[in-house]
C-alpha positions in Angstrom: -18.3 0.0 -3.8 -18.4 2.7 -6.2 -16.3 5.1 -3.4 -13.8 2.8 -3.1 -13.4 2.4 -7.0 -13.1 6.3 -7.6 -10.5 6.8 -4.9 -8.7 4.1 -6.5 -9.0 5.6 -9.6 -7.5 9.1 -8.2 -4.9 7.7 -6.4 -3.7 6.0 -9.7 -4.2 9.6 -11.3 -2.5 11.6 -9.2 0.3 9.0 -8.8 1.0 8.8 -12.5 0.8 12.3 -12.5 -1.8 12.9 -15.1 -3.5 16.0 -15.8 -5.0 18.1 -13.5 -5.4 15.1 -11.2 -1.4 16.1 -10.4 -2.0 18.6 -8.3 -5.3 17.2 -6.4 -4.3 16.9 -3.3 -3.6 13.5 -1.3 -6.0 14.5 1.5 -9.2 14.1 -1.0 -8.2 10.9 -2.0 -7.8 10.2 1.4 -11.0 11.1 2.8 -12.6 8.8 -0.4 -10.6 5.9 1.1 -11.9 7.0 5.0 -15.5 7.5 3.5 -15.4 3.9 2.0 -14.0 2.5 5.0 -16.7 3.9 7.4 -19.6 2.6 4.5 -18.3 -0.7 4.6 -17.3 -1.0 8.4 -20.7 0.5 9.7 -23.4 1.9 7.8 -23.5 -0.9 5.0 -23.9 -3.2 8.7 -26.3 -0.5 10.0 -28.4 -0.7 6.9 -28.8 -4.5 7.1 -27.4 -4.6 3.4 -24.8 -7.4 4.2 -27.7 -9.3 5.8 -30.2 -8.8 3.1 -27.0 -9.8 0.7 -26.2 -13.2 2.5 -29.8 -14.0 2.4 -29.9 -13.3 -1.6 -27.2 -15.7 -2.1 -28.1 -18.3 0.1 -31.5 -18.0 -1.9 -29.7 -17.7 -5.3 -27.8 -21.4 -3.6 -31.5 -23.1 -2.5 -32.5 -22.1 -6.0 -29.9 -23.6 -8.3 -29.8 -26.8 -6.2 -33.8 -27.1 -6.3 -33.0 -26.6 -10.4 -30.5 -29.5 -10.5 -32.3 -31.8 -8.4 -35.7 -31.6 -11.1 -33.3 -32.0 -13.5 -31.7 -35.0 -12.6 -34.0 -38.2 -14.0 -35.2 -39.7 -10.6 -36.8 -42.9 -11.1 -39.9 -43.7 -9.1 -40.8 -46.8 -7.1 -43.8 -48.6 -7.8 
């Protein structure tokens, strides 16, 4: 994620024209854009990191609803 916010960053440079980001060239911001794309369209899948994120967040889900559920006064048959 870090890619894609530096070639953000750059292009935003180089568009305003500031510095010596002016004369930086479109094809490295470019390839920043192609090198995020190809981490996000196969080696982040290749990795199993958008598995192992769903998983976090469903447990993160299971988690907060196991938390509201003791919380909530539940009165018991006798």
């Amino acid at each position: 994620m870090w890619l894609l916010w530096v070639a953000i960053a750059l292009a935003l440079l180089r568009g305003a024209g500031v510095g010596w980001f002016a004369g930086l060239s479109w094809w490295w911001i470019g390839s920043l854009f192609f090198m995020a794309f190809l981490w996000f369209e196969f080696f982040e899948k290749w990795l199993g990191l958008e598995k192992k994120r769903a998983m976090d967040e469903m447990a993160a889900t299971r988690k907060r609803r196991i938390e509201r559920a003791l919380q909530q006064k539940i009165p018991r048959r006798r």
